[in-house]
TIRO-2110 file (N, C-alpha, C; in Angstrom, 1 decimal):
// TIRO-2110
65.2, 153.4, 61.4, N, 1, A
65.8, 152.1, 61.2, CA, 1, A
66.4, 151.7, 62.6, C, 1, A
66.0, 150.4, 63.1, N, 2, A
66.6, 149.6, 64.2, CA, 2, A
68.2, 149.8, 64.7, C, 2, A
68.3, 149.9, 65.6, N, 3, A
70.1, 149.3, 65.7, CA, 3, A
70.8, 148.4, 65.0, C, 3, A
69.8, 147.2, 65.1, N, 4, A
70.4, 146.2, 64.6, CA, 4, A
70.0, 146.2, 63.0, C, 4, A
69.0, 146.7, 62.7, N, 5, A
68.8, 146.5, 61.0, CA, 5, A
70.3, 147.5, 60.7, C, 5, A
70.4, 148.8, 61.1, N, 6, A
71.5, 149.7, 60.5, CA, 6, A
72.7, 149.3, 60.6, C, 6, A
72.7, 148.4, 61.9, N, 7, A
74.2, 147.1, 61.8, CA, 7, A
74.0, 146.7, 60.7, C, 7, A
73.2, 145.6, 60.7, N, 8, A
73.9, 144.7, 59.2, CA, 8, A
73.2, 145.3, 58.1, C, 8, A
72.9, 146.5, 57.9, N, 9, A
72.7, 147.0, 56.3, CA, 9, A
74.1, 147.3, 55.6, C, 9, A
74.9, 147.2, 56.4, N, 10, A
76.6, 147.4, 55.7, CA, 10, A
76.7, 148.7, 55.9, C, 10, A
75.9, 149.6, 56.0, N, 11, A
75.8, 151.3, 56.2, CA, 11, A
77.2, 151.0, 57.3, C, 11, A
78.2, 152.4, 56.5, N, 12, A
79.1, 152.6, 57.3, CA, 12, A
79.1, 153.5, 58.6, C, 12, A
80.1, 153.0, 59.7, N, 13, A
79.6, 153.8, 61.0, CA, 13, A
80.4, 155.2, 60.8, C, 13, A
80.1, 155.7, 61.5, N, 14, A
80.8, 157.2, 61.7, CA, 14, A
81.8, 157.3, 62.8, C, 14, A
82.8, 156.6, 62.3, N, 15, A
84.0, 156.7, 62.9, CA, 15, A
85.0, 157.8, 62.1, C, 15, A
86.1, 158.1, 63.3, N, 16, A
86.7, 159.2, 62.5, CA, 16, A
88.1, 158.5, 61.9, C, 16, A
88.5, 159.0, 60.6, N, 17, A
89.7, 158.5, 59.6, CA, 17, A
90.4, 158.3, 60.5, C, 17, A
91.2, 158.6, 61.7, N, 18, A
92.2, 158.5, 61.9, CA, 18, A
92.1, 157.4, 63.2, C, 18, A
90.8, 156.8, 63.4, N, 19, A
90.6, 155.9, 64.5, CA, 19, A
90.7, 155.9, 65.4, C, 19, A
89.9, 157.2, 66.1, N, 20, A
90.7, 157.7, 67.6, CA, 20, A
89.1, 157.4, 68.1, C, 20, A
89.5, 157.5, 70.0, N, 21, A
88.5, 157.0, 70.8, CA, 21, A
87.2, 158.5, 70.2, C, 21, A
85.6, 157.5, 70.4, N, 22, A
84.9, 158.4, 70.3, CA, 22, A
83.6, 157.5, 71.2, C, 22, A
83.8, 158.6, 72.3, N, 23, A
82.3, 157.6, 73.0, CA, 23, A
81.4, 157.1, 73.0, C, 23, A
80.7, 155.9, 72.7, N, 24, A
79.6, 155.1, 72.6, CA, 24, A
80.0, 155.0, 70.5, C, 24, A
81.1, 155.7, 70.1, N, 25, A
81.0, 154.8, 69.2, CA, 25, A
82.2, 154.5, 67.8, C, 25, A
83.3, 154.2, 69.0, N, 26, A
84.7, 153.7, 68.3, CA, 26, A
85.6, 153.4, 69.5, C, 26, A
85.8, 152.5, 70.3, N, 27, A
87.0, 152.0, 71.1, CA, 27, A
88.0, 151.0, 71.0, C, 27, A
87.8, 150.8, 69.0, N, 28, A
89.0, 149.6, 69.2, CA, 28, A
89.6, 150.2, 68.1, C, 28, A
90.5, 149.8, 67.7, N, 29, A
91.3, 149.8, 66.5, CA, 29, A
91.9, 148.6, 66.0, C, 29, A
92.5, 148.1, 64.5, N, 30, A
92.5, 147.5, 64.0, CA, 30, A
92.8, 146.0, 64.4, C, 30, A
93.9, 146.2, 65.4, N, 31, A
94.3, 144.8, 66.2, CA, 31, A
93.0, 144.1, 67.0, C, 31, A
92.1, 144.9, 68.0, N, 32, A
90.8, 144.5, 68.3, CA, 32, A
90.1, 144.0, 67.5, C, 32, A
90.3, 144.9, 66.5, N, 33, A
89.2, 144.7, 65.3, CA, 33, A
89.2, 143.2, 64.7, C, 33, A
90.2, 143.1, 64.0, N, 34, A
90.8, 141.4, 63.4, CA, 34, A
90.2, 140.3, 65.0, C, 34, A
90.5, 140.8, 65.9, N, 35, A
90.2, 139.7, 67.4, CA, 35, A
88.8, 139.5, 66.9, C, 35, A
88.0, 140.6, 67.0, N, 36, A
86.5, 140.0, 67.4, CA, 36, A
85.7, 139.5, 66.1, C, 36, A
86.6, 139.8, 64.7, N, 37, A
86.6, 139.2, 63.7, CA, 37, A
86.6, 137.7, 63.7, C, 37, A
87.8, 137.2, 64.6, N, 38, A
87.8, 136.0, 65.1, CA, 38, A
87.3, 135.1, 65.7, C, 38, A
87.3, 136.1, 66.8, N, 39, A
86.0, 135.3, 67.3, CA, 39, A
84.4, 135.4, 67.0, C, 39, A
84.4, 136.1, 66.3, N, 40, A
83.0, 135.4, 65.4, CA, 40, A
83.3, 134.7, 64.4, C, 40, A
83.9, 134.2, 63.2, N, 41, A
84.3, 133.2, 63.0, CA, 41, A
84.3, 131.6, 63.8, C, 41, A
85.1, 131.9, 64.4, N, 42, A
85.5, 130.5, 65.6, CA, 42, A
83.9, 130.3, 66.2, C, 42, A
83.2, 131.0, 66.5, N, 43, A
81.6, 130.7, 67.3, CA, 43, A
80.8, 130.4, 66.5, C, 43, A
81.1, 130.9, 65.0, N, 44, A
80.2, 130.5, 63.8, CA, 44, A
80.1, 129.1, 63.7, C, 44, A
81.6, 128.7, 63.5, N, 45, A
81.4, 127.2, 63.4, CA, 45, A
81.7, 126.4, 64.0, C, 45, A
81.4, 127.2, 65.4, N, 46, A
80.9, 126.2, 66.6, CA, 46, A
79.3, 125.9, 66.9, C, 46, A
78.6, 127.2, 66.5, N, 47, A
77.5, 126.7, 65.6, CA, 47, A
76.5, 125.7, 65.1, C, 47, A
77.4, 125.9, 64.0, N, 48, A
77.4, 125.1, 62.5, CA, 48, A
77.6, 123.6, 63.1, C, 48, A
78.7, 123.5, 63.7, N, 49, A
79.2, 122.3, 64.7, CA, 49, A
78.1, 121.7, 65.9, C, 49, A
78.0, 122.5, 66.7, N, 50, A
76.4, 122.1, 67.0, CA, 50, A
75.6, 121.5, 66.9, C, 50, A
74.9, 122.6, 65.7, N, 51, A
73.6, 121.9, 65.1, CA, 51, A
74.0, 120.7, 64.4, C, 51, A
75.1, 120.6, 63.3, N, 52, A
75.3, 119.1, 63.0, CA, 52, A
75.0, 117.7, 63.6, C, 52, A
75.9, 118.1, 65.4, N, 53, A
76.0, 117.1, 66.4, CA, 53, A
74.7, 117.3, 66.7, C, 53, A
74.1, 117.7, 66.9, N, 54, A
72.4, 117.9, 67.2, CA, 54, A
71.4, 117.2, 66.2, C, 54, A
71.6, 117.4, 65.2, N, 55, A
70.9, 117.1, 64.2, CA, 55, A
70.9, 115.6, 63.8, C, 55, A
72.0, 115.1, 64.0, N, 56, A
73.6, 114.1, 63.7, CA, 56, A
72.9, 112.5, 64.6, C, 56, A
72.5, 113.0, 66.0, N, 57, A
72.2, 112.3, 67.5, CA, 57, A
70.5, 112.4, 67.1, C, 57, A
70.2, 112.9, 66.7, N, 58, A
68.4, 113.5, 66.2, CA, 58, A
68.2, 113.5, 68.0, C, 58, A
68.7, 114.5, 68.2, N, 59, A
68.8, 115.2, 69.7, CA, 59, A
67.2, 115.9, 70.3, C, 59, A
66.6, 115.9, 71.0, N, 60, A
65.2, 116.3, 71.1, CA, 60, A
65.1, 117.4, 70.4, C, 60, A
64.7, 117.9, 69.9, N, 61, A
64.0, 119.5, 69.3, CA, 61, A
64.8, 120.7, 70.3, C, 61, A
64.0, 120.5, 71.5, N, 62, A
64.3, 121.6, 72.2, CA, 62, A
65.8, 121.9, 72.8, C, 62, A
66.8, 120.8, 72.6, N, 63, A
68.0, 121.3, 72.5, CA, 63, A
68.8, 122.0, 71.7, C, 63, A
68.0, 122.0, 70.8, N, 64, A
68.3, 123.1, 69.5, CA, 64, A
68.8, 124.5, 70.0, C, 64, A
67.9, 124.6, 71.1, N, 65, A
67.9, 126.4, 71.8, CA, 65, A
69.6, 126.6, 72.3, C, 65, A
70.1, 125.4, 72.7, N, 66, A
71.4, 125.5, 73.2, CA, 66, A
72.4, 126.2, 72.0, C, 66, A
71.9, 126.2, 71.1, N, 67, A
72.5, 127.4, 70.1, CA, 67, A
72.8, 129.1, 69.7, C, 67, A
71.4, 129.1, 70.9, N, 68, A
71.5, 130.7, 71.3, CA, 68, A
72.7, 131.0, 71.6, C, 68, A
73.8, 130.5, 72.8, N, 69, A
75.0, 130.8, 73.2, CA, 69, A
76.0, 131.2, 72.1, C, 69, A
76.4, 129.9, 71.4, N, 70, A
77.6, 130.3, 70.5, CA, 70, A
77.0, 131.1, 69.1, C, 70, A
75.7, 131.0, 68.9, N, 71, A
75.2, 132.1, 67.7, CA, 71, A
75.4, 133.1, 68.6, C, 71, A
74.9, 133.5, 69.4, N, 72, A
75.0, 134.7, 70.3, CA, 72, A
76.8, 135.6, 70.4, C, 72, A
77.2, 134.7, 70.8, N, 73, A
78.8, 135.2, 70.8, CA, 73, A
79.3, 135.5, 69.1, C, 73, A
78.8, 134.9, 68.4, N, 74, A
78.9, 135.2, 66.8, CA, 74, A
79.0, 136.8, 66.6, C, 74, A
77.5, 136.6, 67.1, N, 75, A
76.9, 137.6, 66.2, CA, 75, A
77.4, 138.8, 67.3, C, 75, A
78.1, 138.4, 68.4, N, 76, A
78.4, 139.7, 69.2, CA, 76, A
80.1, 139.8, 68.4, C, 76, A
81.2, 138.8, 68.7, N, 77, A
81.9, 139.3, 67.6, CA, 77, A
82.2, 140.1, 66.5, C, 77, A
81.1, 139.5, 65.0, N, 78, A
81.0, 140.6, 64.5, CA, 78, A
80.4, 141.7, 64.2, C, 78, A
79.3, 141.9, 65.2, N, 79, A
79.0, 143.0, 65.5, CA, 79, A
79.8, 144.0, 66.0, C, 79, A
80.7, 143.5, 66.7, N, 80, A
81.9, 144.9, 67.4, CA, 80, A
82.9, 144.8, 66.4, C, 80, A
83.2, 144.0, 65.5, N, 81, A
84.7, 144.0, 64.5, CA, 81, A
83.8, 145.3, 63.7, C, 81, A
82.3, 145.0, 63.2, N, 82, A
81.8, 146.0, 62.2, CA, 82, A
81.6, 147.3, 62.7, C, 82, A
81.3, 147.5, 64.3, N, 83, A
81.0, 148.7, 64.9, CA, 83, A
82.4, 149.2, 65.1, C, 83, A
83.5, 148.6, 65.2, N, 84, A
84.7, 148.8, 65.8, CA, 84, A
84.8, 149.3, 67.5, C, 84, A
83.8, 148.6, 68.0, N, 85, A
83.3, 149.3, 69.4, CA, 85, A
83.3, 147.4, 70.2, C, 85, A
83.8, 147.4, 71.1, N, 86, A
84.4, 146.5, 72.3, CA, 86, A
83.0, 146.5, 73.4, C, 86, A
81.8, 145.6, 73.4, N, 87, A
81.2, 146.0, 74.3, CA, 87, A
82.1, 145.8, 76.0, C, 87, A
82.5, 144.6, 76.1, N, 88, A
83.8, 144.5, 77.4, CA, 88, A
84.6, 145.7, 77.7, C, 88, A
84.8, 146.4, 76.6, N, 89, A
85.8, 147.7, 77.0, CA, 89, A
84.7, 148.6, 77.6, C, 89, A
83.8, 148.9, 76.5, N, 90, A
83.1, 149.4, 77.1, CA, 90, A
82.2, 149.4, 78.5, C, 90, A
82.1, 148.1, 79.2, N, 91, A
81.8, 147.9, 80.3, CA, 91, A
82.7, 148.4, 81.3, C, 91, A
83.9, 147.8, 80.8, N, 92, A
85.2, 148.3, 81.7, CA, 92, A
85.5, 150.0, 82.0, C, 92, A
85.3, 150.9, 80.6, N, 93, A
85.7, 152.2, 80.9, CA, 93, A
87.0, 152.2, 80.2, C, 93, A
87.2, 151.5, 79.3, N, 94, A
88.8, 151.4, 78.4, CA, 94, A
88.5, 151.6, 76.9, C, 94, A
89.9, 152.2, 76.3, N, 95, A
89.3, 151.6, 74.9, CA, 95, A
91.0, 151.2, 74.4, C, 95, A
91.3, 150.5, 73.3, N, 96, A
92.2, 150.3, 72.8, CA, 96, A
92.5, 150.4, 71.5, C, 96, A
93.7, 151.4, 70.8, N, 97, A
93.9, 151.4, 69.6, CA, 97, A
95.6, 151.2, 69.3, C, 97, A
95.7, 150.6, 70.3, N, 98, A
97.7, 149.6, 70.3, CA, 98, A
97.4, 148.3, 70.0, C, 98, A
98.2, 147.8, 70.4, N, 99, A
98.1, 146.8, 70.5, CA, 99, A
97.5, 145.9, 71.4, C, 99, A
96.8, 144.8, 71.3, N, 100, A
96.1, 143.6, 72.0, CA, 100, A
97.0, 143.4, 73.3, C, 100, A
96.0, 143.4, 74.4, N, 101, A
96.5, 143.9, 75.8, CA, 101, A
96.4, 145.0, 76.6, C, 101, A
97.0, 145.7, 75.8, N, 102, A
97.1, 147.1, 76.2, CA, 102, A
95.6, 148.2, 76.0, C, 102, A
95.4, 148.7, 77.2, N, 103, A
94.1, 150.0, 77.3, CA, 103, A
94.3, 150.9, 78.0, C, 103, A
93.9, 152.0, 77.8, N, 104, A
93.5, 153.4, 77.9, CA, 104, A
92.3, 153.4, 79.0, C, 104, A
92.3, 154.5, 80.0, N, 105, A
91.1, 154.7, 80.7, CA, 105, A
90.5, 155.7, 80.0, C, 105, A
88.9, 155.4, 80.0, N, 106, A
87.8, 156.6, 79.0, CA, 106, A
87.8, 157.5, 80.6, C, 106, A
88.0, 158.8, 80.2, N, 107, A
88.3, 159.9, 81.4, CA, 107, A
87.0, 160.7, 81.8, C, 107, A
85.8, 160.4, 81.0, N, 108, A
84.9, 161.3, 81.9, CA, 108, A
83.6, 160.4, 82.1, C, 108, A
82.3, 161.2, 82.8, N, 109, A
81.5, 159.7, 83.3, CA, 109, A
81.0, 160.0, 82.1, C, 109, A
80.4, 160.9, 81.2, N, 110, A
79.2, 161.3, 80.0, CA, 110, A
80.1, 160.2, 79.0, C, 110, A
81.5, 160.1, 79.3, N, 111, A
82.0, 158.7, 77.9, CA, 111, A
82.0, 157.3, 78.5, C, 111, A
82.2, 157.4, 79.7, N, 112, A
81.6, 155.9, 80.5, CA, 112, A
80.0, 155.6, 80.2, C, 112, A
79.4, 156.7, 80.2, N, 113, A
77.6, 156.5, 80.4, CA, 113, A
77.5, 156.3, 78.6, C, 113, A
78.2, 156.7, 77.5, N, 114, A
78.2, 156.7, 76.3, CA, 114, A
78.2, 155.4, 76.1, C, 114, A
79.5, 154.9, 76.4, N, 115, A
80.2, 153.3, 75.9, CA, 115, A
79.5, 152.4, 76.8, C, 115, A
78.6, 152.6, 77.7, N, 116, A
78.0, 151.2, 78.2, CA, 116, A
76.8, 150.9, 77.8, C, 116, A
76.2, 152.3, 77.2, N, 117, A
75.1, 152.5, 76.8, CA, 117, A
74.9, 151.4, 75.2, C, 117, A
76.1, 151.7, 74.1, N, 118, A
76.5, 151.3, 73.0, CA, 118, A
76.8, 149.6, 73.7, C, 118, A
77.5, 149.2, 74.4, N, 119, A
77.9, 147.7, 74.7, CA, 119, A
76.6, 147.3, 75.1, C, 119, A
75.3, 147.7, 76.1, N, 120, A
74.2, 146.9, 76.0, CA, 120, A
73.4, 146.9, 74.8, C, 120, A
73.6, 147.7, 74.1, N, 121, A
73.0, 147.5, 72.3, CA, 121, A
73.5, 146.1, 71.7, C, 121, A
74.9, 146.3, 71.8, N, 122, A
75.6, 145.2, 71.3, CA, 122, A
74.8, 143.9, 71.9, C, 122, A
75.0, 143.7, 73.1, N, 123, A
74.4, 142.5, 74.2, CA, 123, A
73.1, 143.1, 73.5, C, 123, A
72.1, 143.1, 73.3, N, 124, A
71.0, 143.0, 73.2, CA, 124, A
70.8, 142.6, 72.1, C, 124, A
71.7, 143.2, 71.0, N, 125, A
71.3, 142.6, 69.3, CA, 125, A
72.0, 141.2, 69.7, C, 125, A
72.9, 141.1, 70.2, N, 126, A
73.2, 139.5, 70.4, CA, 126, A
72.6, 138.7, 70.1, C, 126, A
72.2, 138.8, 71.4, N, 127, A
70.7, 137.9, 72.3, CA, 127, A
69.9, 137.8, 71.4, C, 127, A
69.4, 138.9, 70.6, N, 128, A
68.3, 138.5, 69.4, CA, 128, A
68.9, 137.9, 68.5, C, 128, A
69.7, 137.9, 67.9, N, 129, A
70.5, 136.9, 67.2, CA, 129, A
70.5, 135.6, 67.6, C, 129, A
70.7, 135.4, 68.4, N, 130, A
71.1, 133.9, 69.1, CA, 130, A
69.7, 133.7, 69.0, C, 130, A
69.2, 134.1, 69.7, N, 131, A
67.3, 133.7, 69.8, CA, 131, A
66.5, 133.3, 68.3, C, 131, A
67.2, 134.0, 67.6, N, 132, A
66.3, 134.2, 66.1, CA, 132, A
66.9, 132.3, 65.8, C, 132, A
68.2, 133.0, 65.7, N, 133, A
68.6, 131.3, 65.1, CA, 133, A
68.7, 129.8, 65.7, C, 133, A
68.3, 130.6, 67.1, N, 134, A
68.0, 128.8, 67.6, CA, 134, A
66.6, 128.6, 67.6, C, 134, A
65.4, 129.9, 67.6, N, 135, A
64.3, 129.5, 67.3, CA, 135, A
64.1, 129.3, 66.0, C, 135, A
64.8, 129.5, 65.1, N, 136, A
64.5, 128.4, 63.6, CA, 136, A
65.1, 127.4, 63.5, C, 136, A
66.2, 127.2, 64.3, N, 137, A
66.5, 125.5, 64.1, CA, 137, A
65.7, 124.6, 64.7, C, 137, A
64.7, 125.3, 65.3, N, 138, A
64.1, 123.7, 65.5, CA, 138, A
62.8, 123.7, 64.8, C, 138, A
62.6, 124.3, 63.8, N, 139, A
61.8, 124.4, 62.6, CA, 139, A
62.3, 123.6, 61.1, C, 139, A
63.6, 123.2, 61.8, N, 140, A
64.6, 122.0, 60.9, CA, 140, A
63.9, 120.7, 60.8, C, 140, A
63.7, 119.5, 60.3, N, 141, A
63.0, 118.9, 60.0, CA, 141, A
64.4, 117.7, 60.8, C, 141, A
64.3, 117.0, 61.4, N, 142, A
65.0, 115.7, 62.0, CA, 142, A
65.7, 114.8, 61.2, C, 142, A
END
C-alpha cells in the first residue's frame, strides 16, 4: 500500500500512547495537532472559495490549476494533524509536545535523516493532492 493510500485509509499510525518523540514518525502532540487540523480546515475553504470565484467570473479553464496551492496546503495540514508528524519540524530538526511555540532539538543525525525523510512524503502526498484536485476542476463544466 502507498503512503498516501495508508494515510487516508484511516489505518492508525504507530505512535506510542504516551506521545513521545519518535523519528520519522511522531513530532507533535496534541496542541500541534488541533494547529494543523486548522489549517487544513481554513485552506479547505479557501479552496472551495476559489473555485466558486473561479467558476463565479467563468475564469479561463486553465486557472483552475491555481488550486493546487491552497488544496495543497489542505491536504498537507491534515495529513500531519493525522500523522501527528510536523513536516516544518521535521525540516528544522525539532519536535513539539508542549505547548505551541515551544521545541525541542531531535539529538541525533539517523532522527534528523528519519524526520526529513517522513516531511518530504508529506510534501509530496501534498503536491499530488493539490495536482489531483485542480486537474479535475477543470473537468467542471463552466
Amino acid at each position: 500500500m502507498t503512503f498516501l493510500a495508508a494515510t487516508m485509509s484511516g489505518r492508525p499510525t504507530s505512535v506510542p500512547a504516551d506521545r513521545s518523540y519518535v523519528p520519522g514518525v511522531c513530532n507533535i502532540g496534541p496542541a500541534e495537532i488541533a494547529r494543523r487540523r486548522r489549517s487544513g480546515i481554513t485552506a479547505t475553504v479557501a479552496s472551495l472559495s476559489l473555485l466558486a470565484v473561479l467558476l463565479a467570473l467563468h475564469a479561463p479553464t486553465p486557472l483552475r490549476l491555481l488550486l493546487i496551492v491552497p488544496t495543497a496546503v489542505a491536504a498537507s495540514g491534515f495529513l500531519q494533524a493525522r500523522l501527528r508528524f510536523c513536516a516544518g519540524f521535521g525540516w528544522l530538526g525539532v519536535f513539539n509536545f508542549r505547548d505551541v511555540g515551544t521545541t525541542e532539538s531531535v539529538s541525533t543525525a539517523e532522527a534528523r535523516r528519519r524526520d526529513r525523510l517522513m516531511a518530504t512524503r508529506i510534501a509530496l502526498a501534498s503536491a499530488l493532492v493539490g495536482a489531483i484536485v485542480a486537474g479535475a476542476s477543470i473537468l467542471l463544466p463552466l
